[in-house]
C-alpha positions as a Python dict, from the first residue, in 0.01 Angstrom:
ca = {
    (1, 'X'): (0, 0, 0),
    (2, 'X'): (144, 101, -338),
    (3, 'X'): (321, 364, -542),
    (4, 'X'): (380, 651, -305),
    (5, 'X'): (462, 1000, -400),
    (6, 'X'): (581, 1283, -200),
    (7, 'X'): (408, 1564, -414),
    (8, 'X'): (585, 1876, -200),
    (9, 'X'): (924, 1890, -32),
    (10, 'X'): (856, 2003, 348),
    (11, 'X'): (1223, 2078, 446),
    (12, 'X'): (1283, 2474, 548),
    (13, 'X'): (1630, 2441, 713),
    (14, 'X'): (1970, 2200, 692),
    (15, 'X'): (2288, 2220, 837),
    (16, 'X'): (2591, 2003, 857),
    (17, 'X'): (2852, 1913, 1135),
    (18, 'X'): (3101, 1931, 833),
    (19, 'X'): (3142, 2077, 447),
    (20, 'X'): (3357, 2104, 189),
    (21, 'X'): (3387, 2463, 96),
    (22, 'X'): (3252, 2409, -263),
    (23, 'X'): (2988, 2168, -191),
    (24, 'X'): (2754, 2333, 104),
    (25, 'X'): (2507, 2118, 319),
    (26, 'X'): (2213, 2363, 160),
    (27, 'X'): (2315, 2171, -195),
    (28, 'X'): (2099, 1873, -21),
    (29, 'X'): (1798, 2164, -100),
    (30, 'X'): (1835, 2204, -462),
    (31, 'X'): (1641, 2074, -707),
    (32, 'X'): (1942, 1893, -891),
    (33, 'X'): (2047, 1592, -699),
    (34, 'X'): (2409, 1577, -815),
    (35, 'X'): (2478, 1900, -717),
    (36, 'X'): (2590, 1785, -377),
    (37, 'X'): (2685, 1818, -30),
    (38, 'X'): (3041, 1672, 74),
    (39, 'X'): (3225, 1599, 369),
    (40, 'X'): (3493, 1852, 469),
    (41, 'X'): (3826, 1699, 241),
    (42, 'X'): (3980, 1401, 493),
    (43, 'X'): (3629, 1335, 663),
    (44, 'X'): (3530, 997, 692),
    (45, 'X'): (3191, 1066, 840),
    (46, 'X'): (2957, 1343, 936),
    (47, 'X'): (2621, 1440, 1104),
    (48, 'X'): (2378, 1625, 937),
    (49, 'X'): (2091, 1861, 1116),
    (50, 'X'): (1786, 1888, 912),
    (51, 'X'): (1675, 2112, 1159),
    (52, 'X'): (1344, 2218, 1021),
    (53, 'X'): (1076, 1987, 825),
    (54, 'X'): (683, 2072, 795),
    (55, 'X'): (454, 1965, 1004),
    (56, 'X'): (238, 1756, 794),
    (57, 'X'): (557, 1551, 640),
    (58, 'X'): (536, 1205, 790),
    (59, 'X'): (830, 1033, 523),
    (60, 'X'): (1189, 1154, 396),
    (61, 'X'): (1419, 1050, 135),
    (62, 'X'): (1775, 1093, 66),
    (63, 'X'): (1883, 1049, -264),
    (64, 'X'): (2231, 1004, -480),
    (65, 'X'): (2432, 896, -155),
    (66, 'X'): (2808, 776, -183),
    (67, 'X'): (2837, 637, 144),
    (68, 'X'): (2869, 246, 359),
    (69, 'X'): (2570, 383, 581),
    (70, 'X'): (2324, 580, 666),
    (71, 'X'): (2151, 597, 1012),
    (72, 'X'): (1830, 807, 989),
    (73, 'X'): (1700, 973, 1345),
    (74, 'X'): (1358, 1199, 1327),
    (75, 'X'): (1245, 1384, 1614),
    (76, 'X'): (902, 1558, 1692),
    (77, 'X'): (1060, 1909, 1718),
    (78, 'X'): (1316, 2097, 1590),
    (79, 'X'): (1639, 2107, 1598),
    (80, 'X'): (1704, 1731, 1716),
    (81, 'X'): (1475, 1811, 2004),
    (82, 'X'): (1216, 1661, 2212),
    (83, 'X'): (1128, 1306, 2172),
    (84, 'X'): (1210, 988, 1909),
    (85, 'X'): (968, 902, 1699),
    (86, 'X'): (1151, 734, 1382),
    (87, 'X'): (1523, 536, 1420),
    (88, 'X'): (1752, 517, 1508),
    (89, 'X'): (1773, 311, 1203),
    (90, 'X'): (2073, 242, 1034),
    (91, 'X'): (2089, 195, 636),
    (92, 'X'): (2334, 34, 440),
    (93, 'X'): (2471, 188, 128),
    (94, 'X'): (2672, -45, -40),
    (95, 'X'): (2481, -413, -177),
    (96, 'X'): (2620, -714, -337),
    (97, 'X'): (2390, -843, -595),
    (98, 'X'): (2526, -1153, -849),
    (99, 'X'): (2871, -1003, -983),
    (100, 'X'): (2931, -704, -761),
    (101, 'X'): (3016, -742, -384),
    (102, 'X'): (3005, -506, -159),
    (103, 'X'): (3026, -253, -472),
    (104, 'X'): (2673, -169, -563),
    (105, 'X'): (2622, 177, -431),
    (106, 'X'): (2236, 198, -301),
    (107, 'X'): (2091, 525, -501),
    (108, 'X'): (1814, 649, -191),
    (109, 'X'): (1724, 528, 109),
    (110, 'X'): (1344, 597, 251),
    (111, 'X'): (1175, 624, 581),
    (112, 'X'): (848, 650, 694),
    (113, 'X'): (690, 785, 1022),
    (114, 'X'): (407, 924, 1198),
    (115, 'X'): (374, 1294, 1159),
    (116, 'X'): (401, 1483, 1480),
    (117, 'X'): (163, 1741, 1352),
    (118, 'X'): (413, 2009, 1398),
    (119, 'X'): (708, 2119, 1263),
    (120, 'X'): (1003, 1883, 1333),
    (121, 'X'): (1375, 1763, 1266),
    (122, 'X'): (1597, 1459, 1132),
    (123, 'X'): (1961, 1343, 1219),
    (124, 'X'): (2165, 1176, 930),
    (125, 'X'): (2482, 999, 1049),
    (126, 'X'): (2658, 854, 694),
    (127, 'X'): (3009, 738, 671),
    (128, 'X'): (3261, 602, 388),
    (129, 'X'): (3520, 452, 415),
    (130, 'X'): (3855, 603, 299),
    (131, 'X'): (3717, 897, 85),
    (132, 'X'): (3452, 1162, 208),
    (133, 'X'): (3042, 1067, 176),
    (134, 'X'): (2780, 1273, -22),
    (135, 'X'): (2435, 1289, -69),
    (136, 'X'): (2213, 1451, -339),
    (137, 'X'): (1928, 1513, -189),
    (138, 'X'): (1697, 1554, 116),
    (139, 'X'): (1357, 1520, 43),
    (140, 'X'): (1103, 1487, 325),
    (141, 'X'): (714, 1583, 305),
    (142, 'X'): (363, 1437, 297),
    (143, 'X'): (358, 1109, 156),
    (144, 'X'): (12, 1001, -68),
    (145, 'X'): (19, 594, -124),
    (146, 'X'): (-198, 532, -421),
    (147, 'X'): (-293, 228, -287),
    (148, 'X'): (-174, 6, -597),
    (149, 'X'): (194, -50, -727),
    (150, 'X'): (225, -11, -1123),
    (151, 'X'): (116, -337, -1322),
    (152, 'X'): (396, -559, -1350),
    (153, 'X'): (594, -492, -1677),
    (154, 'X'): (786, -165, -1552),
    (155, 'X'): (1020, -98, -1789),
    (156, 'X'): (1344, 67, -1727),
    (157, 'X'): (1561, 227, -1993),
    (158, 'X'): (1853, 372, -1868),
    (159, 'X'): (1948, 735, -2087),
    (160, 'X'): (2332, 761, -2168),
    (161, 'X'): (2433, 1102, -2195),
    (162, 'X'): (2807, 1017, -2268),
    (163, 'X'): (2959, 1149, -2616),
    (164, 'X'): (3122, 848, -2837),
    (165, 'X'): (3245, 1026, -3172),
    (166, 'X'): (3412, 797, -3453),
    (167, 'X'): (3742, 886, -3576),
    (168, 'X'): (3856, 843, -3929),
    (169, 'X'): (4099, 576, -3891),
    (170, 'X'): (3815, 351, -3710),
    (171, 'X'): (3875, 463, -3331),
    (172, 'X'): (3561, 546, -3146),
    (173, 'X'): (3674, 845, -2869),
    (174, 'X'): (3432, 831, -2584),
    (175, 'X'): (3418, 1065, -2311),
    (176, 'X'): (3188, 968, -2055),
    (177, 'X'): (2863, 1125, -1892),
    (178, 'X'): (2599, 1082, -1677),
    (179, 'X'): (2345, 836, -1739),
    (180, 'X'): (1994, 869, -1600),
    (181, 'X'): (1746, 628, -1490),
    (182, 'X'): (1428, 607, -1656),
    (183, 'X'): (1105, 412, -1559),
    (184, 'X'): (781, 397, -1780),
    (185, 'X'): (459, 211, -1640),
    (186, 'X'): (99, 188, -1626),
    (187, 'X'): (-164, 233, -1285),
    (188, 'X'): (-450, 26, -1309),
    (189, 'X'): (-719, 204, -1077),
    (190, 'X'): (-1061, 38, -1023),
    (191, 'X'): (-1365, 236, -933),
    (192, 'X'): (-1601, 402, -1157),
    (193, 'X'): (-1417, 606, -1155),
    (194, 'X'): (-1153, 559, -994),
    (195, 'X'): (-1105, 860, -650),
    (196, 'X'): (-714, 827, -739),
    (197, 'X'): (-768, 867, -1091),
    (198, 'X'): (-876, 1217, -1056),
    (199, 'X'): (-639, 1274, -729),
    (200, 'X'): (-335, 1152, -950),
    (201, 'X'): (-472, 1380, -1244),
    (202, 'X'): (-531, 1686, -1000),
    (203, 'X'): (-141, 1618, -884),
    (204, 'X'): (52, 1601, -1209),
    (205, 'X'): (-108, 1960, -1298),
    (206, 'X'): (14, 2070, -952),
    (207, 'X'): (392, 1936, -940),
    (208, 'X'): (414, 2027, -1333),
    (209, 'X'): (752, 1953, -1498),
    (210, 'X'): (903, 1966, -1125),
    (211, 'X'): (1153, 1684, -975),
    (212, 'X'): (976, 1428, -668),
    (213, 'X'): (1063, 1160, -453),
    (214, 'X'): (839, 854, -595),
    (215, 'X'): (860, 467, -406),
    (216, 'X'): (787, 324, -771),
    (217, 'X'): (651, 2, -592),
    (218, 'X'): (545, -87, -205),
    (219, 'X'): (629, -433, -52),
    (220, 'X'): (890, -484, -287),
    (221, 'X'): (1277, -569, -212),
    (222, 'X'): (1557, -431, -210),
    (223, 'X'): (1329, -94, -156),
    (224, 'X'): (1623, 107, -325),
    (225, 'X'): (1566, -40, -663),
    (226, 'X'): (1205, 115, -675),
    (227, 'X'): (1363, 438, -537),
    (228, 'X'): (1319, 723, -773),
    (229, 'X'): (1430, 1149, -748),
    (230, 'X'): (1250, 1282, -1054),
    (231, 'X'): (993, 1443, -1249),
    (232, 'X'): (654, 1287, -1421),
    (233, 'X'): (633, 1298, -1793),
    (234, 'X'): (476, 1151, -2054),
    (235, 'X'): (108, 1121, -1898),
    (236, 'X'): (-156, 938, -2095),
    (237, 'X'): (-451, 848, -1881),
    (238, 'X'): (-800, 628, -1974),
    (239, 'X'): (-1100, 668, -1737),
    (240, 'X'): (-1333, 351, -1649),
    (241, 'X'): (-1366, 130, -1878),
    (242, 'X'): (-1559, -156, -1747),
    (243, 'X'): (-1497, -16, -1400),
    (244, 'X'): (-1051, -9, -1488),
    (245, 'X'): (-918, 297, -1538),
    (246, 'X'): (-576, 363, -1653),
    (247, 'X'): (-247, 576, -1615),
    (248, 'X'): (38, 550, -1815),
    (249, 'X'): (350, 735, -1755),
    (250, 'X'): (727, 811, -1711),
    (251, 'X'): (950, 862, -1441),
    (252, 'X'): (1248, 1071, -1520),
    (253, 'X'): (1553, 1081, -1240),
    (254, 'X'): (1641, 1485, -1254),
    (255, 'X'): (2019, 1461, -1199),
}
């Protein structure tokens, strides 16, 4: 296994057990992941019906959560009908890493399953505690796995969008932003050439300047650190040389 892309969000329907007025479950369908969906104001948890997904989708990611968990169900039909085949799993939201405990809020979480072949459903349970959850984005389609993670050396530049203006008497005013994450990396493909060379080519022309889920890196951990909602730029590819072809690019999260 490797980088995996889902090329082609597979998701038709969504509905929610609970809303807030301004921020509709059918935000978790549009292209801009912090345009979200939120709890109803005073709701400490909800269930969310994505009642419709493609048949050929066989992996689903939700991205920009503020939650403590996540429990991912998927059925094999619609509507939260017919049989189990994924979950129930249950994700946690919130990580501790050397400073931070219990305060690093996991971006995405990611699940994998066996495609039913026909068109089926998903049940997110999140909660938070104290304020109301949100997520992003739902994202679930056919998966490709490239079969290689990017050489190691991925760099990661986070992009500051805030506005820091200096005043005349030496004060800095700062009013702050969004920031983005940004990854830049290189495939290595072997092969002369390489089947995924051309596949990877073929797929950039397809998706075009348009936002993706993207597992950066497989057998990796923590998985949400290699989690990434956003759109391919900056393509720069080198074909077999001495049977090694190569793919540089960038990953920018579309916010």
């Amino acid at each position: 296994m490797g980088m995996i892309i889902i090329p082609e969000d597979l998701i038709e329907e969504i509905e929610s057990d609970t809303e807030d007025p301004e921020f509709l479950a059918t935000n978790m369908l549009d292209d801009h992941s912090r345009k979200v969906w939120a709890a109803a104001n005073g709701a400490v948890s909800a269930t969310i019906n994505i009642k419709t997904i493609g048949a050929a989708a066989n992996a689903l990611m939700l991205y920009y959560l503020l939650g403590d968990s996540a429990t991912i169900t998927v059925y094999n039909q619609t509507n939260l009908a017919g049989g189990v085949i994924y979950g129930p799993t249950a994700h946690d939201l919130l990580e501790t890493d050397s400073y931070y405990t219990n305060l690093v809020q996991v971006p995405g979480v990611w699940a994998t399953y066996t495609s039913p072949g026909v068109p089926h459903s998903a049940k997110i349970e999140i909660s938070r505690t104290g304020d109301e959850p949100e997520i992003g984005r739902a994202y679930a389609g056919k998966k490709w796995d490239i079969g290689k993670n990017p050489k190691w050396g991925l760099d990661r530049s986070p992009e500051d969008h805030s506005v820091v203006y200096d005043l005349d008497n030496g004060y800095e005013y700062i009013y702050k932003r969004n920031t983005r994450r940004i990854f830049s990396g290189t495939l290595g493909l072997t092969g002369n050439p390489a089947t995924d060379y051309f596949t990877f080519l073929h797929m950039m022309e397809q998706i075009g300047p348009n936002p993706v889920a993207v597992l950066m890196a497989s057998g990796v951990t923590p998985v949400y650190r290699y989690l990434m909602y956003g759109r391919f730029a900056n393509i720069s590819a080198t074909e077999a040389t001495y049977n090694f072809s190569t793919i540089n690019f960038t990953l920018k999260e579309f916010l």
